[in-house]
FINU-364463 format. One record per residue (C-alpha): x, y, z. Coordinates in steps of 0.2 Angstrom, whole numbers, plus 5000, padded with zeros to 4 digits. Example, Ala and Ser with C-alpha at 12.3 -4.5 7.8 and 13.67 -1.06 7.14 Angstrom:
2
506249785039/506849955036/
***
This chain:
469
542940365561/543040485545/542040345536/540540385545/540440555547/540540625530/539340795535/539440865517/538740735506/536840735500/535640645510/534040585502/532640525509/532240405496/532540355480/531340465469/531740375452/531140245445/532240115451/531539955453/531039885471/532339735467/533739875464/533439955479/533539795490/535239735482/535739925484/535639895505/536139715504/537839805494/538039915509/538439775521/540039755512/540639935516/539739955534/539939765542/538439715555/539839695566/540439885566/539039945576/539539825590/540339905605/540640075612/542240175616/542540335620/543540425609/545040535616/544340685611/542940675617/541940825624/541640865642/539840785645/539340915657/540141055648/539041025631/537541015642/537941185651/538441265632/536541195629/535741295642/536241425635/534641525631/533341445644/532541525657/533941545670/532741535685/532441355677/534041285674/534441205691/532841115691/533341045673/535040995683/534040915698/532840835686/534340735676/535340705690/533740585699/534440425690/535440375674/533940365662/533440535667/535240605665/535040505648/533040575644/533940775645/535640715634/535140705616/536440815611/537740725621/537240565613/536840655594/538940715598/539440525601/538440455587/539340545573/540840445580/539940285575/539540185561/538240245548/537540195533/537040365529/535540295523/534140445530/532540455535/531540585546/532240525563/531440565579/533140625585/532740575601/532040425601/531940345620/530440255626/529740385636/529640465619/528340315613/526240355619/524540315614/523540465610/522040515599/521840545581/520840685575/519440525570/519340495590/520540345588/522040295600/523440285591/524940195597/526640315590/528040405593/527540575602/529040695603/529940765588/530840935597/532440855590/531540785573/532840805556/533340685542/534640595547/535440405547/534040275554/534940185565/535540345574/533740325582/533740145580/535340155595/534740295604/533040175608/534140035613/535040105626/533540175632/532740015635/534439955644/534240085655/532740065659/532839865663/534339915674/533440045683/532039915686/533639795694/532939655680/534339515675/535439555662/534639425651/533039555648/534439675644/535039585628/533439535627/532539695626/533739745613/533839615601/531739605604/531739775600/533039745584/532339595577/530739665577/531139805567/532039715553/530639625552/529539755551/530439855537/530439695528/528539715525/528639875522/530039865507/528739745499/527339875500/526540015490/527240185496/525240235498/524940075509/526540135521/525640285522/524040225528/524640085539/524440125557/524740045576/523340075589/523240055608/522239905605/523539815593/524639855611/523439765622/522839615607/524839575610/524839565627/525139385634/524639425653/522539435657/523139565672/524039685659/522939655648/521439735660/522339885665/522839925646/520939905643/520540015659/521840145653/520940145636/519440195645/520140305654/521240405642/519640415629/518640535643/520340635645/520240815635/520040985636/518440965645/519040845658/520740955662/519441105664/519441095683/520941035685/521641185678/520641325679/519841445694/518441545691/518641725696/517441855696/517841945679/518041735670/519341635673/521141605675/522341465674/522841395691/524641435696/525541265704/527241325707/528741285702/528041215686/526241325682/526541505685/525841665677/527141815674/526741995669/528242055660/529241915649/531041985642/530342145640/528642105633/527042115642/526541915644/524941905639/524842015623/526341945616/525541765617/524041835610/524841905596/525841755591/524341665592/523941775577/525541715567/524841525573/523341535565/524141585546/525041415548/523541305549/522541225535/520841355531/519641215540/520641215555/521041395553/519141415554/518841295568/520141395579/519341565575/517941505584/518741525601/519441665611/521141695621/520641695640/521941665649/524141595648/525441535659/527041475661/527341275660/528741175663/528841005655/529840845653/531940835657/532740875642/531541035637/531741115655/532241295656/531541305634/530041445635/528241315639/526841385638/524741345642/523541415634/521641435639/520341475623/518641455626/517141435613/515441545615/514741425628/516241405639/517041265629/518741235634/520341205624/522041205632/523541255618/525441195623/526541325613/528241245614/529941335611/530941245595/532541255595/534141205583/533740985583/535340935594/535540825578/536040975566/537740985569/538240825562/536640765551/536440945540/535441105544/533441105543/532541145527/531541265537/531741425542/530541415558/531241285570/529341265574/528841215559/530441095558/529641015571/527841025565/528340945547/529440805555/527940765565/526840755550/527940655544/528140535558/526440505563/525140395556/523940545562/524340695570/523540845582/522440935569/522941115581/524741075575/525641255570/527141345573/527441545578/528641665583/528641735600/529941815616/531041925602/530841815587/531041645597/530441505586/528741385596/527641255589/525841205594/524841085598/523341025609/523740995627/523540805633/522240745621/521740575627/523440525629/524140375638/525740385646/526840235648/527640195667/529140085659/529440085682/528239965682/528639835668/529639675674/530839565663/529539525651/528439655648/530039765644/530439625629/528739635624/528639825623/530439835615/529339705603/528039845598/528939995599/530239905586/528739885576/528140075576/529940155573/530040035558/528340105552/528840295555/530640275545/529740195531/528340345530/529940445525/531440325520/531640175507/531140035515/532039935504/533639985504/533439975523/532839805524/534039755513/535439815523/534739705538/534239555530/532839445533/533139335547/534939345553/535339395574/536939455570/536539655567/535439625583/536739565594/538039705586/536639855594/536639735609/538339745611/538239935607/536839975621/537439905635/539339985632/538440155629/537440125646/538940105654/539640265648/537940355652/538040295670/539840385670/539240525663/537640525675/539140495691/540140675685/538440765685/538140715704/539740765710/539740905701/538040925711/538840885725/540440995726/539541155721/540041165704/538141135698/536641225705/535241075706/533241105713/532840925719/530840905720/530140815731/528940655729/527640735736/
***
């Protein structure tokens, strides 16, 4: 499908002229004609294409090797985990797939896992997307896709009838379109400042029961920061304190490739500081570097260098830094190279971009022999979705919202009116067209997830399987 994957030409974000709003509109209702609703219906493998397990073992490459089989053992629990660790084998098969090359800042790996409510730096809970380790420019409906399947996924992981499939998708793509049509008739400025809380989430709740245990999350999540995860994570020692070690996944180490652990974090905490704005700059310098571990995270960034950090104020005041490795976005290869130098900062941009509002200890570094890291604040107030629990319609409803905040991020960045005016208004048919899409792709992901457990199971692939306990 050469028509789609034209890697050389120029993508803009938007149009930076004068050209009229009108213009614009007609510009996306003109791409129809050369990209059909109906071409992003469907999936099939193409011949060529490449080993699913070999692209994932070429993307260990560079993880912490005593890591990698609990990366393989965390994929391997169930297709929408094998999915949550496969951006780049989806990012391979997208460029296969129709595009409008129409570009915005895309998440890159847009699944709903990847969806939270956290706080602003006002004390706010924002409802948004929350993970940008693959963010880059790229077409909108890469990420538009990449949401679907996951919502597919996850109804058929819940054993829901096939009706909250479709439905969760076309929810999810109606809602969208919709949204970006609003957008395309609003000031750029008023894009900016529009934003989706947790309390927009629980206004659209139908049900009186899940509307409480939002509520009770709410409350919850707003005593959750730095202070609160203080005992949790620390032991007191006789000469200060030290970060509890909880094995496989919080561990300290001494020597790191070479470099003595805890100096080298200190010191790239140094380069972290240059990257923030001077009132956050002066904000940090008010704490001190006590204490660093190892951390393992998530699916897809298991094995990628994770680390805690403990700083504390004069009077024992806590904050717990995450310094995250950055690597090339899984989208790079296909979408164009990043603008930025530090893979770090690529993130930390994208993210600005993104959010409505964003950690104000967001930076980026260097560190391990000129590896690239972002920063940010450690589980903030956040609230974490548990899409295991939802039923038939709660998955339509969130697939609602989440449609809804995806629209609003692509239209911080992108022309909402060429966008909208590639969708259209009112009319199901591009809906059912990504329908059609996700639930082919699911079927393909489910392969995929079957050749990683037998790969398990004859030996070929080392896998750590944790228990539940």
């Amino acid at each position: 499908m050469d028509k789609y994957n034209k890697q050389n030409e120029a993508a803009l974000l938007h149009d930076a002229t004068v050209s009229p709003r009108d213009d614009r509109f007609d510009r996306g209702k003109a791409l129809r004609a050369a990209i059909p609703w109906t071409d992003h219906a469907g999936w099939n493998k193409p011949a060529d294409r490449v080993d699913p397990l070999d692209l994932l073992e070429e993307s260990n490459r560079g993880r912490l090797k005593e890591l990698i089989p609990l990366r393989w053992g965390r994929m391997s629990v169930s297709p929408f985990t094998f999915f949550r660790g496969a951006a780049a084998l989806m990012a391979a098969d997208l460029k296969d797939t129709a595009s409008t090359r129409v570009y915005v800042q895309a998440c890159g790996d847009c699944h709903l896992l990847n969806f939270g409510a956290f706080a602003t730096p006002e004390r706010n809970i924002a409802f948004d997307l929350n993970d940008f380790d693959e963010t880059l420019p790229a077409p909108w409906e890469w990420d538009l896709k990449r949401l679907a399947v996951s919502f597919v996924l996850a109804s058929r992981e819940n054993q829901l009838k096939a009706k909250f499939e479709t439905g969760a998708v076309t929810a999810l793509c109606s809602a969208y379109r919709e949204k970006m049509a609003e957008y395309s008739k609003m000031s750029i400025l008023d894009i900016w400042y529009d934003r989706i809380d947790w309390q927009h989430v629980i206004k659209n709740t139908d049900r009186d029961t899940l509307k409480n245990q939002r509520t009770q999350l709410l409350k919850k999540a707003q005593k959750r920061n730095s202070e609160y995860y203080f005992p949790k994570l620390v032991d007191k020692k006789q000469d200060g304190y030290i970060i509890k070690d909880a094995p496989p996944t919080i561990y300290h180490v001494d020597d790191f490739d070479g470099l003595q652990f805890k100096p080298a974090v200190q010191a790239a905490l140094e380069t972290y500081a240059a990257s923030l704005q001077e009132d956050k700059r002066r904000l940090f310098s008010r704490y001190r570097f006590v204490d660093t571990a190892i951390k393992v995270v998530g699916v897809g960034s298991v094995g990628t260098t994770c680390v805690v950090i403990l700083m504390l104020a004069p009077d024992d005041e806590p904050l717990f830094l995450q310094m995250k490795e950055a690597r090339q976005s899984v989208l790079e290869p296909y979408a164009g190279k990043s603008a930025f130098e530090n893979r770090g900062q690529r993130v930390v941009e994208g993210q600005r971009i993104i959010q409505s509002a964003s950690d104000i200890f967001l930076g980026w570094t260097e560190f391990d022999n000129g590896k690239h890291f972002y920063i940010r604040q450690l589980r903030d107030t956040k609230i974490k979705l548990q899409p295991e629990f939802w039923d038939g319609d709660t998955m339509i409803e969130m697939a609602e919202i989440m449609g809804a905040v995806l629209a609003k991020a692509h239209a911080r960045s992108g022309d909402s009116a060429v966008i909208s005016g590639y969708l259209g208004k009112d009319d199901a048919e591009f809906d059912e067209a990504i329908a059609d899409f996700a639930l082919t792709y699911t079927n393909q992901v489910e392969r995929d997830h079957a050749l990683l457990a037998q790969a398990i199971k004859s030996g070929r692939i080392k896998a750590i399987i944790e228990s539940d306990d």
